[in-house]
C-alpha positions as CSV (number, residue, x, y, z in Angstrom):
1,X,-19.7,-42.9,-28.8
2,X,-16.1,-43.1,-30.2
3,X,-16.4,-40.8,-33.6
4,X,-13.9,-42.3,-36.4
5,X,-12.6,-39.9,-38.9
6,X,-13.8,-40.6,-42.6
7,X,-12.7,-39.8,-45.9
8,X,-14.7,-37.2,-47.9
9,X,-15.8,-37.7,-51.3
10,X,-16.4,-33.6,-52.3
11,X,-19.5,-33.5,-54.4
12,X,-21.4,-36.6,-52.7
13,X,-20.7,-34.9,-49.5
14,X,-23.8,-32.2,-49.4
15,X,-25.3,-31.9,-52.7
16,X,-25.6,-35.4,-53.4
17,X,-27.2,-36.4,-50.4
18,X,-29.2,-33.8,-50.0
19,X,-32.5,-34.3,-51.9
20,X,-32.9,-30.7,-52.3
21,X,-29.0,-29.6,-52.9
22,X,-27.3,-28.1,-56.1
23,X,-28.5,-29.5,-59.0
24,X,-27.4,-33.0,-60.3
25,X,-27.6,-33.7,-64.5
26,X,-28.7,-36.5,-66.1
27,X,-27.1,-37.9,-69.7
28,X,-29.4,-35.6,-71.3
29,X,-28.1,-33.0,-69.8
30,X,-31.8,-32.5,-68.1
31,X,-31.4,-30.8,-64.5
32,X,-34.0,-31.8,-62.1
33,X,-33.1,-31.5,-58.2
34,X,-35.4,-31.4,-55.4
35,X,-34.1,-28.2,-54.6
36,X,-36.0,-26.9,-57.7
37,X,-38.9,-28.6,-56.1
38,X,-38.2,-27.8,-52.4
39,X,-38.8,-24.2,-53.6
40,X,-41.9,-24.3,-54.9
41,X,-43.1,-27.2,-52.2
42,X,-45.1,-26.2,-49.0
43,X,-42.7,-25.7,-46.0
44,X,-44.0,-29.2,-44.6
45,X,-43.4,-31.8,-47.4
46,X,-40.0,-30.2,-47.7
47,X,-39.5,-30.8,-44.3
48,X,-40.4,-34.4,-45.0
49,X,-38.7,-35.1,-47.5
50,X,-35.5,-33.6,-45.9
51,X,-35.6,-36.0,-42.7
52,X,-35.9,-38.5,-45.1
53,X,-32.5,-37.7,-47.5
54,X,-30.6,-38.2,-44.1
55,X,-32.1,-41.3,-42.8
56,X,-28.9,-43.0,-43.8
57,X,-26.6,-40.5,-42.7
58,X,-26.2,-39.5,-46.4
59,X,-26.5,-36.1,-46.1
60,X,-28.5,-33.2,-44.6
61,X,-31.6,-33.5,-42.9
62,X,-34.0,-31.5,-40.6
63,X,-37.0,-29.2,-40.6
64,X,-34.8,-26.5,-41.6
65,X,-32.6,-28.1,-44.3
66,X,-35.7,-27.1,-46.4
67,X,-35.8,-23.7,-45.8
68,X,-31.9,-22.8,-45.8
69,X,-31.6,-24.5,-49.3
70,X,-34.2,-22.1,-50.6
71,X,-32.4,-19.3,-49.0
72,X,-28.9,-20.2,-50.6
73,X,-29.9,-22.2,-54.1
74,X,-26.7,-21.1,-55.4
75,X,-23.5,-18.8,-54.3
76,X,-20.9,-19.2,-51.6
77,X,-23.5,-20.4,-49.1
78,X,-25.2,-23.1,-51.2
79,X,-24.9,-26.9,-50.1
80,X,-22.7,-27.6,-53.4
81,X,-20.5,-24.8,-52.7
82,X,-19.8,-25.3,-48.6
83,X,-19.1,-29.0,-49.6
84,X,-15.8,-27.9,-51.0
85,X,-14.9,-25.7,-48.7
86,X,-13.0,-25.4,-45.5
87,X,-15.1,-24.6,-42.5
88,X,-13.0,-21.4,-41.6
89,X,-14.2,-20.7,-45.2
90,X,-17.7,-21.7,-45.0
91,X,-18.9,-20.8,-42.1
92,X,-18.0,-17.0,-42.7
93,X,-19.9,-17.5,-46.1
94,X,-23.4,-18.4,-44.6
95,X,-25.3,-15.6,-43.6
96,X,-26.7,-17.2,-40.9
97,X,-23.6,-17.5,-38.7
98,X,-22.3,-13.8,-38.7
99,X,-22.2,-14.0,-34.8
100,X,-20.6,-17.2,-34.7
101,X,-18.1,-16.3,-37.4
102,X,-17.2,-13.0,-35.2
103,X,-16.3,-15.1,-32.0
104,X,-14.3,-17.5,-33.8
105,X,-12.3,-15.0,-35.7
106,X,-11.9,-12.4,-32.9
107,X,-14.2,-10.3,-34.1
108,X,-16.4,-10.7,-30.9
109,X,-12.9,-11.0,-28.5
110,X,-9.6,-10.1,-30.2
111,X,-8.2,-12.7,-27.5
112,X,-10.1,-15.6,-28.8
113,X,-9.3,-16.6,-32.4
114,X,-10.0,-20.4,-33.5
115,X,-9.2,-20.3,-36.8
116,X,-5.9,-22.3,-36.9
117,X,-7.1,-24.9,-35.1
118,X,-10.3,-25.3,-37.1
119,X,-8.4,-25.1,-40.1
120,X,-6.8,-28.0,-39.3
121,X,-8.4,-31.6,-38.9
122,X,-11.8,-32.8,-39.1
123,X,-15.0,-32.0,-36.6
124,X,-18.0,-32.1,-36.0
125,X,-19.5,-28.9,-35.3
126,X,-22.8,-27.6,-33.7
127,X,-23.4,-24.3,-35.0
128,X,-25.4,-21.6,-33.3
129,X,-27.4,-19.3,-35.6
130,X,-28.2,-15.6,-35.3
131,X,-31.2,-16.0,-34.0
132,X,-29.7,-18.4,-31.6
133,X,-27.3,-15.9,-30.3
134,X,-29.9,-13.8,-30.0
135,X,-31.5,-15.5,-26.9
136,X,-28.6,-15.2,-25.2
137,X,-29.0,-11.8,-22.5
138,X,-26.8,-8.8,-23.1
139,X,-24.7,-9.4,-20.1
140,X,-23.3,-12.9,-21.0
141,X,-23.0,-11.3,-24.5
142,X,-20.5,-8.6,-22.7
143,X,-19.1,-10.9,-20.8
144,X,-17.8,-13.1,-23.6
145,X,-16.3,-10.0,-25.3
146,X,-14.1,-9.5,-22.6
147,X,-13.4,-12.9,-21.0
148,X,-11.0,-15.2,-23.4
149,X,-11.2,-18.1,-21.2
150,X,-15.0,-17.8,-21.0
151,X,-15.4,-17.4,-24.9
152,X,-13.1,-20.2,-25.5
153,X,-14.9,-22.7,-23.3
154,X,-18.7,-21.9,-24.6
155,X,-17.3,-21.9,-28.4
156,X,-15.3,-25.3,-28.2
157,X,-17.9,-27.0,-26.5
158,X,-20.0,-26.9,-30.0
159,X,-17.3,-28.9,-31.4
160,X,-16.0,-32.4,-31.1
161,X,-12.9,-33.7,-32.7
162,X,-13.9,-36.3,-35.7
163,X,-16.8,-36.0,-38.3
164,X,-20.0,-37.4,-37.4
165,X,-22.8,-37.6,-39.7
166,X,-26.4,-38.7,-39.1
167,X,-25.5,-41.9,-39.3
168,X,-23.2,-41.2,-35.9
169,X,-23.9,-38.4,-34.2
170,X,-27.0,-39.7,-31.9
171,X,-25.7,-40.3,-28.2
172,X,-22.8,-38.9,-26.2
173,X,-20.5,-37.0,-27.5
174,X,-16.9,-35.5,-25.3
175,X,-16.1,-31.9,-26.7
176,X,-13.1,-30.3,-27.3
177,X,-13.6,-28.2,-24.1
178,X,-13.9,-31.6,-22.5
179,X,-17.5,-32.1,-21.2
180,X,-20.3,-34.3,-23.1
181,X,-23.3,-33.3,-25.0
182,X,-25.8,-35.7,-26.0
183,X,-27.2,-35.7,-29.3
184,X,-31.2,-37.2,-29.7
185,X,-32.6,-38.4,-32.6
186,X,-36.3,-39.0,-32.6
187,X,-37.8,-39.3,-36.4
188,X,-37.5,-35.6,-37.9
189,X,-36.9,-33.9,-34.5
190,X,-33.0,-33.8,-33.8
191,X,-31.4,-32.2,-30.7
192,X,-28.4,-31.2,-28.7
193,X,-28.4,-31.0,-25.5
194,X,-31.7,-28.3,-25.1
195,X,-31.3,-27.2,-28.8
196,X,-32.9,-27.9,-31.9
197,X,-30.9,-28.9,-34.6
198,X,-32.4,-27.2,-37.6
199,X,-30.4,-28.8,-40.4
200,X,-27.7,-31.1,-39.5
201,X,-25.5,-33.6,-41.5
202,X,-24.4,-30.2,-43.5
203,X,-20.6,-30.8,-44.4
204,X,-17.9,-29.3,-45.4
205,X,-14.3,-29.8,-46.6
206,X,-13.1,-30.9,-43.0
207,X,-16.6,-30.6,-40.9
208,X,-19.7,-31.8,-40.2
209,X,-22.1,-28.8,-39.4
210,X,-25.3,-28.6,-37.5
211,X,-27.6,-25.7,-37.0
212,X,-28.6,-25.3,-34.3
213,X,-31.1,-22.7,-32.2
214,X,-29.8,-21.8,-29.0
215,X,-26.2,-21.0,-27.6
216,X,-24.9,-24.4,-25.9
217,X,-23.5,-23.2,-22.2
218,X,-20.7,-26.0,-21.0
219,X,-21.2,-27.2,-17.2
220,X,-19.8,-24.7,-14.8
């Protein structure tokens, strides 16, 4: 699937779309979001209703979309703020990605810094969490602190060259490292490759983020 680069429109990007995002105002100057009501909704008809605001490839969707825009209603992680924001900004403003922010900034291998290039143009970008990075054994884990070319590999095969939203990303996809993952979208469960995309359709100034739940490992 060839991935064609499209204009942003800032605030429709994330909060917009996102029936659960920042806060939109009516003429009354009335604010009523389904984020308001995403936080006081069971976890499940959140859920729902967040597959559903992405059916279109409008904006976010996923079983976790629910949760994280409880976690950040506001602040530099919210879904209004990111919108604006360049990923080398964003990404080191969700909680969430403090591993993946380390071992794109050097912080996990002074040899392996991506922020230039991800400053620069649009992508789409699969995004191991924490908890993702979590799975991945200690020796790997010391491995990648050590070996550049390794690093480099595993962390640009989570991102392809062109923004993709929902309405795009399902199928085949060639990375910047220069293999394919395939994306599968089957009603509210999304993957990538053997991951689960928690929340995906999430995007930024320049990217398209999904979260995702396990470390992606290129062929070797």
């Amino acid at each position: 699937m060839k991935i064609t680069r499209r204009p942003l429109t800032a605030a429709a990007l994330v909060a917009a779309a996102l029936t659960m995002g920042a806060c939109a105002t009516d003429g009354d100057g009335a604010e009523e979001t389904t984020a308001a009501s995403t936080a006081t909704s069971t976890m499940t008809g959140s859920e729902s209703e967040s597959a559903d605001a992405g059916a279109d490839g409008s904006g976010p969707a996923g079983p976790g979309c629910a949760a994280y825009a409880e976690a950040h209603p506001d602040g530099p992680a919210s879904l209004g703020v990111i919108a604006d924001q360049n990923i080398v900004e964003a990404v080191p403003n969700i909680p969430e990605l403090s591993t993946l922010t380390a071992a794109l900034t050097g912080g996990l291998n002074p040899d392996v810094n991506l922020v230039a290039t991800l400053e620069g143009g649009e992508w789409t970008i699969f995004a191991p969490t924490d908890e993702a990075f979590a799975k991945v054994d200690d020796a790997t884990i010391e491995k990648l602190k050590t070996d550049a070319d390794l690093l480099s590999a595993v962390l640009t095969y989570h991102v392809v060259d062109g923004q993709a939203g929902l309405d795009m990303v399902d199928g085949e996809h060639v990375t910047v490292q220069g293999e394919k993952v395939t994306v599968t979208i089957d009603g509210e469960e999304m993957t990538v490759n053997d991951a689960n995309i928690a929340c995906g359709g999430i995007t930024t100034a320049n990217a398209t983020v999904y979260l995702i739940d396990t470390v992606l490992l290129p062929p070797m």
